[in-house]
C-alpha positions as CSV (number, residue, x, y, z in Angstrom):
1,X,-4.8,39.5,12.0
2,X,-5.1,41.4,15.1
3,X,-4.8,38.9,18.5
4,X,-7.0,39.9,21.3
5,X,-5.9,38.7,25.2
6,X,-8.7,37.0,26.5
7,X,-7.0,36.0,29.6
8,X,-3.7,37.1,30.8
9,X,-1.1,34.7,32.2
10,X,1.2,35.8,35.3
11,X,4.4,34.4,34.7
12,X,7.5,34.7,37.3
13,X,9.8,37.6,35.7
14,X,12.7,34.7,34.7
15,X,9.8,32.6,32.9
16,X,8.9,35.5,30.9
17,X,12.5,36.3,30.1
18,X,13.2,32.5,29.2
19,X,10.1,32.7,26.6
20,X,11.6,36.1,25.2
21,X,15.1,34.9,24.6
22,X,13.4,31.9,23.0
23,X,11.9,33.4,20.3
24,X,14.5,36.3,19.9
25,X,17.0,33.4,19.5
26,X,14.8,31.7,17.4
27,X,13.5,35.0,15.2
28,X,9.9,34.1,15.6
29,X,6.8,35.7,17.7
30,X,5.9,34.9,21.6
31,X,3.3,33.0,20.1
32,X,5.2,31.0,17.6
33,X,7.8,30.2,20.5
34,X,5.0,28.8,22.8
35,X,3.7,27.0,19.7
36,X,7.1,25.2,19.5
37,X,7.3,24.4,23.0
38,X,3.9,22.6,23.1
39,X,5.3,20.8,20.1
40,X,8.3,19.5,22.1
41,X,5.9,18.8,24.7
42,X,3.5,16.5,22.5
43,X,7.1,14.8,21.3
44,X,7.9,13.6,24.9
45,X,4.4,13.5,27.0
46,X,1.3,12.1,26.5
47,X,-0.8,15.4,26.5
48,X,-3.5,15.4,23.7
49,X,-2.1,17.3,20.4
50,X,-5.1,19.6,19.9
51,X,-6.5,22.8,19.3
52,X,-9.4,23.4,21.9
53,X,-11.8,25.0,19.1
54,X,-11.3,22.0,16.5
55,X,-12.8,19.1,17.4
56,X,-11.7,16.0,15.4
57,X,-13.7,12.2,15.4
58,X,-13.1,9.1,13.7
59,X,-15.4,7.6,11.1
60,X,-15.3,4.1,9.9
61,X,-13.8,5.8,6.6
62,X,-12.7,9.2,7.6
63,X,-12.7,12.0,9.7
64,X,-15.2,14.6,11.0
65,X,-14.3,18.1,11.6
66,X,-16.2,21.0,13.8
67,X,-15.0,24.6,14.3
68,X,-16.1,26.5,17.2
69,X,-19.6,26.7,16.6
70,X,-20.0,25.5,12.6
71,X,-21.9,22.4,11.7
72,X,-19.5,19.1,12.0
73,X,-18.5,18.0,8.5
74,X,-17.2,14.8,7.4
75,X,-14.2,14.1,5.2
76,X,-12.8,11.0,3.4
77,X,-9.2,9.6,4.6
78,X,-7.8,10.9,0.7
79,X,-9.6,14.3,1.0
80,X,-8.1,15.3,4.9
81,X,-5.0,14.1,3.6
82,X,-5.2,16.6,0.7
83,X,-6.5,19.0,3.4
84,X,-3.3,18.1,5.3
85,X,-1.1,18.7,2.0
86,X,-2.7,22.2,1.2
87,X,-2.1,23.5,4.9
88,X,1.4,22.4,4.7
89,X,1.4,24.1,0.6
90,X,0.2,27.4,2.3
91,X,2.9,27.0,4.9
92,X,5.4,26.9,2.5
93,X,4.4,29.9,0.8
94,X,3.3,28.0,-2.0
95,X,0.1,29.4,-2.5
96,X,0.3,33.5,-1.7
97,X,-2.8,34.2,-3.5
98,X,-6.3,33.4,-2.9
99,X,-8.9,31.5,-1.3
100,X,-8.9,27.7,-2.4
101,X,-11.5,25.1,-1.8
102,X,-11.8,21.5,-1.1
103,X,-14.9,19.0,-1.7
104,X,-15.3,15.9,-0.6
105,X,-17.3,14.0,-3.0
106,X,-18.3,10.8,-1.2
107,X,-18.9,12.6,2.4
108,X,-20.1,16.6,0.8
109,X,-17.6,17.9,3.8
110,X,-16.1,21.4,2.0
111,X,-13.1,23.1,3.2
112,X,-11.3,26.9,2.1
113,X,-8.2,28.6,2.9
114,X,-6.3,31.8,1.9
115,X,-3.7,33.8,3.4
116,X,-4.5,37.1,5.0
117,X,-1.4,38.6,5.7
118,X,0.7,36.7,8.2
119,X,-2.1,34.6,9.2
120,X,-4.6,32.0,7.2
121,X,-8.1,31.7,7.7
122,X,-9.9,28.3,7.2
123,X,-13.7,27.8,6.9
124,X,-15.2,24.4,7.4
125,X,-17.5,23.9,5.6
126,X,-16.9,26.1,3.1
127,X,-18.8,29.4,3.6
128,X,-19.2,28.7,7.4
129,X,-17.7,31.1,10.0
130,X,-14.0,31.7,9.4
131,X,-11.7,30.9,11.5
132,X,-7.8,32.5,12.0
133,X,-5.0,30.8,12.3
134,X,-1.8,31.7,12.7
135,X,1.3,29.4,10.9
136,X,2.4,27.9,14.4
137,X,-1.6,27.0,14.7
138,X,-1.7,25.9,11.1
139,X,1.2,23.7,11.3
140,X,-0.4,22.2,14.3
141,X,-3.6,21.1,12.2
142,X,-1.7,19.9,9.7
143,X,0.3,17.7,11.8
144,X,-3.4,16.5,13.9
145,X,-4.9,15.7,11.1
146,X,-2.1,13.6,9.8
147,X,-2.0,12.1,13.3
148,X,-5.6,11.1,13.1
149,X,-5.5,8.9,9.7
150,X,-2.5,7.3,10.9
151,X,-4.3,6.3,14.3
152,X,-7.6,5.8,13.0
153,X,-6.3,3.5,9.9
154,X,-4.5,1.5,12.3
């Protein structure tokens, strides 16, 4: 996956340092180490976990989903759970190989993944527009949509 800057961030010299020694220390990417500071962040604040282009909403029985510009899809509780699982399959290297896909039969929402090299792509629905992830990003959805049946059930 290639990553394009669509905005650049100043940052103080020292700040920039600090975010290098953090992911040196911690053997990841820039990215991944900004990714783990928003986690600690959603841990001790009330900022929103999300991810700007995936909007997530309640249903009475579920969850829908919309990616950037696709159609919003609806999902059972069981199936975003499984959705949930699969992400977190794929982050554990359980599934190197190809594209897999996910129906859900009492909403028709469809979800794939696969691995393309150090990054995943998702479409939802299935066939829609992919989008990339990265694992930090992946992780992320995993954990949101976990978050979301939890609330929404309660």
């Amino acid at each position: 996956m290639t990553n394009q800057t669509l905005h650049q961030i100043k940052l103080a010299p020292d700040r920039a340092a600090q975010i290098r020694n953090l992911a040196a220390q911690e053997g990841v990417s820039m990215n991944t180490a900004i990714g783990k500071l928003f986690r600690a962040l959603y841990g001790h604040t009330d900022v929103p976990h999300d991810i700007p282009s995936i909007k997530i909403n309640a249903l009475a029985d579920g969850l829908t989903v919309r990616v950037e510009d696709n159609e919003t899809t609806g999902f059972s509780f069981e199936t975003v759970a499984q959705i949930a699982q699969t992400l977190r399959a794929f982050l554990a290297g359980e599934h190197p190989g190809g594209r897999i896909v996910l129906a859900c039969p009492t909403h028709g929402g469809t979800f794939a993944i696969w691995r393309r090299g150090t990054a995943f792509k998702i479409e939802i629905p299935a066939e829609a527009a992919e989008k990339n992830l990265t694992s930090d990003l992946l992780e992320d959805l995993a954990a949101i949509l976990e978050h979301e049946i939890a609330k929404t059930k309660a």
